[in-house]
N, C-alpha and C positions, 0 to 999 in steps of 0.2 A: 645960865647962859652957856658955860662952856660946856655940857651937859648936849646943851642942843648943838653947838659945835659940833661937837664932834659925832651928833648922827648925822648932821649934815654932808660933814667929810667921810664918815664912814659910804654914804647911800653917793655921794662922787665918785667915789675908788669903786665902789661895786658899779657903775655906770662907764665906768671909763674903761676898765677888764671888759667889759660886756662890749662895745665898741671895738677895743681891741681885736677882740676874738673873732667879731662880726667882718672886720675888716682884713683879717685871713683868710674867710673861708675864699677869695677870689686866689689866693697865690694857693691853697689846697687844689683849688679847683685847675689850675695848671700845673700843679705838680702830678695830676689823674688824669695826665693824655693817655688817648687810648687808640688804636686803631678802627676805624670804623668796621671793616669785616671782621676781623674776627670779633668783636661787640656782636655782627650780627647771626654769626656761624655759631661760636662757643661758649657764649655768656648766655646762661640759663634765668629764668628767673627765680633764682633764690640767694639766699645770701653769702651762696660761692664770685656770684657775680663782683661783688667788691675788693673781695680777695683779688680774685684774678686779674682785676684791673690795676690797682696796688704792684703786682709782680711784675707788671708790661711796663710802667712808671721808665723808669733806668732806659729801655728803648727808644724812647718815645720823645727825647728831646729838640729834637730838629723839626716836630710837627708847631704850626703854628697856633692860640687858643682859640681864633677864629674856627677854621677848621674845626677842632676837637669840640666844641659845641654844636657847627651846623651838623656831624655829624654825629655828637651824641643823643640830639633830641629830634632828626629825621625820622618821620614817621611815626611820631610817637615813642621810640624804642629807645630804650631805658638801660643800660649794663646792671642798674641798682635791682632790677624783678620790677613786677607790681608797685604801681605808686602807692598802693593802702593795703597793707600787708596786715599781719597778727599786731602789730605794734601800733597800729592806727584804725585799727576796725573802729564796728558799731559800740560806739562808747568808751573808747580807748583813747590814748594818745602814748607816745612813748615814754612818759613820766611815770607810770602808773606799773609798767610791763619789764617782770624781770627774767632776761634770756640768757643768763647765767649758766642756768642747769641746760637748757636746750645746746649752746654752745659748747659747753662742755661732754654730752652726751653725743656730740658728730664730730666731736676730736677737732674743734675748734678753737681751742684753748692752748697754749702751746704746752701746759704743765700734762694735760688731756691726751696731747698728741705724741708727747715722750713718754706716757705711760703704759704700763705691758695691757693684752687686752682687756685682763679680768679687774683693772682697775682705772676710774676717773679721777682726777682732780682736776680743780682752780679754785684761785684764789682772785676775790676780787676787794677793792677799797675807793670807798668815796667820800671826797672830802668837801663840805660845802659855807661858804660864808654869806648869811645871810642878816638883813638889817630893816628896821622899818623906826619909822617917826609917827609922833601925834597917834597914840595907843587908842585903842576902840572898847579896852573892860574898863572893868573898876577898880580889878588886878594889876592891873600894868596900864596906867595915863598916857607915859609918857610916849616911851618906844622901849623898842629891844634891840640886841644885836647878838650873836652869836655862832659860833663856827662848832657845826658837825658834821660827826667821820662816822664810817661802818665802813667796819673789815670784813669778810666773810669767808671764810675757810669748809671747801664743799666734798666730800668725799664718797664716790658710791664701789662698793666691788660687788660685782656681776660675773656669771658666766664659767664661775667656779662649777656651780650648781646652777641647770639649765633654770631651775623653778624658785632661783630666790636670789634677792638681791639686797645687798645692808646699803643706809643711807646714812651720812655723820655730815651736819653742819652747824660749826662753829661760828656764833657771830658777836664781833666786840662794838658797841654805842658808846661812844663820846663825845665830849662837850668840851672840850679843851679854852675856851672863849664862851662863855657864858654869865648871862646877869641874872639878877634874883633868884639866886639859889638853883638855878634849872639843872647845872651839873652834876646836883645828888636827887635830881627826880626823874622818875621810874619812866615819864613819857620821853626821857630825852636823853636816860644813859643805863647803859646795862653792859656790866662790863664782862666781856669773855664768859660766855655759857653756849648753852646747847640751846640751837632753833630747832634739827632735826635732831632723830635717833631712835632709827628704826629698822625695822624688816620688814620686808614683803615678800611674799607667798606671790608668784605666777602662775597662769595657764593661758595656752595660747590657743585655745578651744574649750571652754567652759563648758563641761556637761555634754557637748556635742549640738550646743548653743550656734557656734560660727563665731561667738565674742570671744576675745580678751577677756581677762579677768585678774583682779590685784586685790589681795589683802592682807591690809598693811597694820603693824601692831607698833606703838614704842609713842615717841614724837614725833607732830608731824606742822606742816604748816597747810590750813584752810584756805582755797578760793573756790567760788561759784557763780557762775555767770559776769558781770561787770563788777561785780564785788562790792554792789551797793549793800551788804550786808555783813559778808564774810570774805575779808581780801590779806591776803601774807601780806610778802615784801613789798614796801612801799616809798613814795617819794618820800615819805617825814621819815621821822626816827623812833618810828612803833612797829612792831612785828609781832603781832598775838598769833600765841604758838599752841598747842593741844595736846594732850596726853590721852592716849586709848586707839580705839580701830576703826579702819574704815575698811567696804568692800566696794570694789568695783567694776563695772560689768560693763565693756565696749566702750566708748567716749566720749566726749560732746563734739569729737570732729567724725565720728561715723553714723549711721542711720539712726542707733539708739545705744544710747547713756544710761547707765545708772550707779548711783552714790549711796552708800547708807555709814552713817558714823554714829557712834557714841564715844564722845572727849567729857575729860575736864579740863577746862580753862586752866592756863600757866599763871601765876603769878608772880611777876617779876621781882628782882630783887637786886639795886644797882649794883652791890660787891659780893655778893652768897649767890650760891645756887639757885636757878628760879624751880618749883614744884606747883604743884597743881594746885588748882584752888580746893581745900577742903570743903566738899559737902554742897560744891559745885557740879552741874552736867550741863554739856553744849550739846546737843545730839540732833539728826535731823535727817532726810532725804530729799535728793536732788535727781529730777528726768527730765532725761534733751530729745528732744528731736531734730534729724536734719533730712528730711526729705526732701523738702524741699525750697531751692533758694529763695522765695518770699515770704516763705512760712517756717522760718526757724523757729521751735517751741520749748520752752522750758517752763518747767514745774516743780515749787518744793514746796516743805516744811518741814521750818527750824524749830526747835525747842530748849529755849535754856529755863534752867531751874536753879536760885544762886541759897544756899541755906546761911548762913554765919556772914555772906558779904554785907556792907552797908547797906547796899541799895534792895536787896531780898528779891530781884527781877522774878517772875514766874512770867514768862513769856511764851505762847504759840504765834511763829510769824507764816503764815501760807501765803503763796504767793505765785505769780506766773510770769512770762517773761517772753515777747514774741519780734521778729524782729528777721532784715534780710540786710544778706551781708553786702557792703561797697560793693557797686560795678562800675565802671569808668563807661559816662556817657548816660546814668541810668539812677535813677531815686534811689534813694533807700531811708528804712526806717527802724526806729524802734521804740516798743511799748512794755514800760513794765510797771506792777501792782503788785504791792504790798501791804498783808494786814496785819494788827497785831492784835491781841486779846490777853487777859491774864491777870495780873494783880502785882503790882509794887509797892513794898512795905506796906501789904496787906490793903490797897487800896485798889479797886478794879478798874480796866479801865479796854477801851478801844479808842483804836488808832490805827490811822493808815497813811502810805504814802504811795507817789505816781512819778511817773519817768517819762516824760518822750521826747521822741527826738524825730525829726525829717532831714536827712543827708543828699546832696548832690555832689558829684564824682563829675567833673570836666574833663573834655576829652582835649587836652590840654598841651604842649609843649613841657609845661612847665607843670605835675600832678597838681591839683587845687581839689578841693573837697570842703564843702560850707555846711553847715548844720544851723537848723533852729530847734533851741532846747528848749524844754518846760519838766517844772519839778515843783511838786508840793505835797508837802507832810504836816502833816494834823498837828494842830497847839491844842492847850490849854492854859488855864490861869492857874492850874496845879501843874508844877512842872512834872511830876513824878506821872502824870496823863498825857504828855508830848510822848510822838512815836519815840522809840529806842533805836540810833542805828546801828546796835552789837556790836559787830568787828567790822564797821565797812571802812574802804577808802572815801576821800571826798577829792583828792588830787585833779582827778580829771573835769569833773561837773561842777565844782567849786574854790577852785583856785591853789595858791600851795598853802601847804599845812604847817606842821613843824613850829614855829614860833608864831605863825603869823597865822590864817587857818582861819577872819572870821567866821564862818557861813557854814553851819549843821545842816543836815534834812529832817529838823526836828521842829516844828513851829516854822516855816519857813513856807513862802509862797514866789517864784519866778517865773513868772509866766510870758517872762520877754529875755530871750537869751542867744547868741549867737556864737558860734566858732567857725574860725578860718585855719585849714592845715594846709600847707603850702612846700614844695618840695623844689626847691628851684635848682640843684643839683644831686644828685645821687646821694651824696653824704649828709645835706644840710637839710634839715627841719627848721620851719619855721611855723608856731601857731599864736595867733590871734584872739579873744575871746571879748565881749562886754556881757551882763549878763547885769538886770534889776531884779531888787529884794525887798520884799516887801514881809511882814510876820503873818503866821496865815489867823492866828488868835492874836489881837493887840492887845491883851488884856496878860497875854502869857510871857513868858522869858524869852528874849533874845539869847539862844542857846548859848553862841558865839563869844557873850561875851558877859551874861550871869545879870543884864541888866532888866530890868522891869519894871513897868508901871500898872499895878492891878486894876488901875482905874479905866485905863487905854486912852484917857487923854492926850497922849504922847505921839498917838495916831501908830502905822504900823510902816511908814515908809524907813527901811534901812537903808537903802539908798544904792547907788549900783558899782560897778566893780570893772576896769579894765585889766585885763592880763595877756602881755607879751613873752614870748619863751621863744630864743633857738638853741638849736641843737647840731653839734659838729663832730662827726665821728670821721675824723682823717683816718686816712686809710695809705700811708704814706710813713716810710721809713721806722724811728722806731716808737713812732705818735700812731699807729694802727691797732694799738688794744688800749687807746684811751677818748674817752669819748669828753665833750666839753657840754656845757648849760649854761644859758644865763637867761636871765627875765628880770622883767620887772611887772607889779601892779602896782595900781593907784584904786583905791576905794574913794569914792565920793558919796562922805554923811549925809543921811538922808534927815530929813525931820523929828525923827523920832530920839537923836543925839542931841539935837536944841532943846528938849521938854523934858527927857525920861531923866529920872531920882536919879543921884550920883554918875552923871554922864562925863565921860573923860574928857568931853571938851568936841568940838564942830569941825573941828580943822580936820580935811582930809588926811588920809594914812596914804604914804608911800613906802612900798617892798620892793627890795632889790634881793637880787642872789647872785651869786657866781658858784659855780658845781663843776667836777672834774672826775671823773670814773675810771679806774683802771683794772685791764683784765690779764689774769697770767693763766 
């Protein structure tokens, strides 16, 4: 009883922080008077706009917040840019996207902005507490709670040598508040090591191509399209990192992209040095297309090969990837396909999985953008024959991860799903989501959570999942290089928790978090 107490109070204080915060963003939002001409003269759309408004702040007291609203959302125009920028595109949301390096790389940083040209730094640290009740494994019944931190120490010098530039970043995982042992496991701490640690090789005319071109040798960190496969830094406290080369040829923001790597996979290691996995290869090829805006195209295939790991993966993943980016006033969509082929612990198998999504952009006062998602990935009643999702995130299309994290793209079918992102001021995000789950093999494991019944008497409804998230990046005195989170979801048990063998019990699960981000 006092056990549950005190998730109880814990999942209060994380609701009440969250409230609090919520209930700032109105005194933020007047402390960001702006003038309406220069809003319409000098503020570009990019993410100088915020700055510049942040510096007018001190002039701007005698305007009324009346005024400073009619005319910051006159005509649509925004001092913030584009309502659905890189941080909110097709498949995105800002949980998932880290603009660290980009910040840093346009002297956005203040450490970035004090430094001579041939060298970048910042420093960034996020600390987060999060809690849930009424546990959904076999592992953990009850609940959890826990508080984690990532430091991240970022380092590039350039410009010494037109044609090469060194990369160093240091990053420390902690668990400082943690239950059942999670503070010495590798998913949730890994203390002070190397995420990058590399060189690259430039040309800014490849061959007499018209491309760019990079290749990059040492450590490095993996992402590819929404990064339903292979995704770095991320909302949880996992960052798979790779040792070997990659080349690459033009980008996935110009007419034509190309990637080609061969890594070994890192092996973490909470207090030692992480090293690669012996007798491991991740390797693979990625091509974009952007010609044109309704027909954005990608294409790969991945290949990992794991020799001495437990699991012995021999995977081929091919796959494609098609999709048009947000326009306010205008559909948009995306489709993506993935197969897999290969043998684990020597056993063969195919597997696939499916992504889509239909988006709407309102031409709004206030940005608004609605999505209806769908996702399903092949089960079986052999787990080791459920697709594999390698290195991907799951943050954005299924909820937060980290402690809490039920819902894999492995055995899994949702074919009724929705999100709302909603921007009712410049600095504030807010998104919305429901989203039902059902097993796409009843007969197979609930990835999420290790539970199964071979028989499939237990039926395959998981049951579905509400998640709330804002987001407040003040931009205001010396609160302007930290950004605030909070959310909450609620899972509601579906059928398949009343029948299936060792079930932790019917009673819905509630997650709270509070999150705080700071940038030097």
């Amino acid at each position: 009883m006092m056990r549950d107490n005190k998730k109880i109070t814990s999942m209060m204080i994380c609701l009440v922080i969250g409230f609090h915060v919520g209930g700032s963003i109105s005194f933020a939002a007047e402390e960001q008077k702006t003038e309406a001409k220069e809003v319409k003269k000098s503020l570009s759309f990019s993410s100088n706009a915020i700055v510049a408004q942040a510096q007018n702040t001190e002039t701007q007291k005698d305007k009324k917040p009346s005024d400073f609203f009619r005319n910051l959302f006159r005509n649509g125009v925004r001092p913030n840019g584009p309502p659905f920028n890189v941080e909110e595109g097709v498949g995105s949301t800002r949980f998932d996207f880290d603009r660290l390096t980009d910040l840093m790389e346009n002297h956005k940083t203040p450490l970035a902005a004090m430094a001579p040209d041939w060298l970048n730094l910042a420093i960034e640290h996020r600390t987060r507490y999060e809690v849930f009740d009424n546990g959904f494994t076999r592992a953990i019944p009850d609940g959890n709670e826990q508080i984690h931190q990532r430091t991240r120490f970022l380092f590039e010098v350039k410009n010494i040598i037109d044609w090469a530039k060194f990369t160093l970043e240091l990053t420390d995982f902690r668990a400082p508040l943690a239950e059942h042992g999670q503070q010495h496991n590798t998913n949730f701490a890994d203390h002070f090591d190397f995420t990058q640690l590399r060189l690259d090789l430039l040309s800014k005319d490849f061959l007499g191509t018209g491309y760019g071109a990079t290749f990059e040798v040492g450590r490095m960190i993996l992402e590819y399209g929404e990064s339903r496969l292979v995704g770095g830094h991320r909302w949880g406290s996992f960052t798979p990192t790779f040792d070997g080369i990659r080349f690459t040829l033009g980008s996935d923001k110009e007419k034509w992209g190309l990637q080609v790597f061969g890594t070994r996979p890192v092996q973490r290691e909470v207090s030692q040095l992480n090293w690669n996995t012996p007798e491991s290869y991740f390797s693979g090829v990625h091509v974009t297309n952007r010609d044109m805006r309704w027909a954005n195209f990608d294409a790969y295939w991945l290949q990992l090969n794991e020799g001495n790991n437990l699991r012995q993966r021999n995977l081929s993943t091919p796959g494609f990837r098609l999709f048009a980016k947000p326009t306010r006033g205008s559909l948009d969509y995306e489709i993506e396909s993935m197969y897999q082929f290969g043998d684990t612990q020597d056993q063969s198998i195919f597997a696939h999985r499916h992504h889509g999504e239909i988006g709407y952009s309102f031409e709004t006062p206030w940005p608004l953008r609605v999505l209806y998602l769908f996702d399903y990935a092949s089960g079986d009643p052999n787990p080791n024959k459920n697709f594999d999702l390698l290195f991907a995130k799951r943050r954005v299309e299924f909820g937060p991860t980290a402690t809490f994290g039920p819902f894999f793209p492995s055995n899994l079918f949702s074919p009724v799903g929705f999100r709302m992102n909603l921007t009712p001021i410049p600095n504030v995000r807010f998104m919305m989501s429901h989203r039902a789950y059902w097993l796409a093999d009843k007969r197979g494991t609930f990835v999420g959570s290790a539970l199964q019944d071979p028989t499939g008497r237990s039926g395959s409804f998981l049951g579905h999942m509400l998640d709330v998230s804002i987001g407040w990046d003040p931009q205001w005195s010396f609160l302007k290089r930290v950004s605030f989170d909070i959310g909450f979801s609620h899972l509601f048990k579906g059928d398949f928790f009343d029948k299936v063998p060792n079930s932790p019990g019917s009673k819905d699960t509630n997650f709270g978090y509070t999150m705080a981000t700071i940038k030097f």
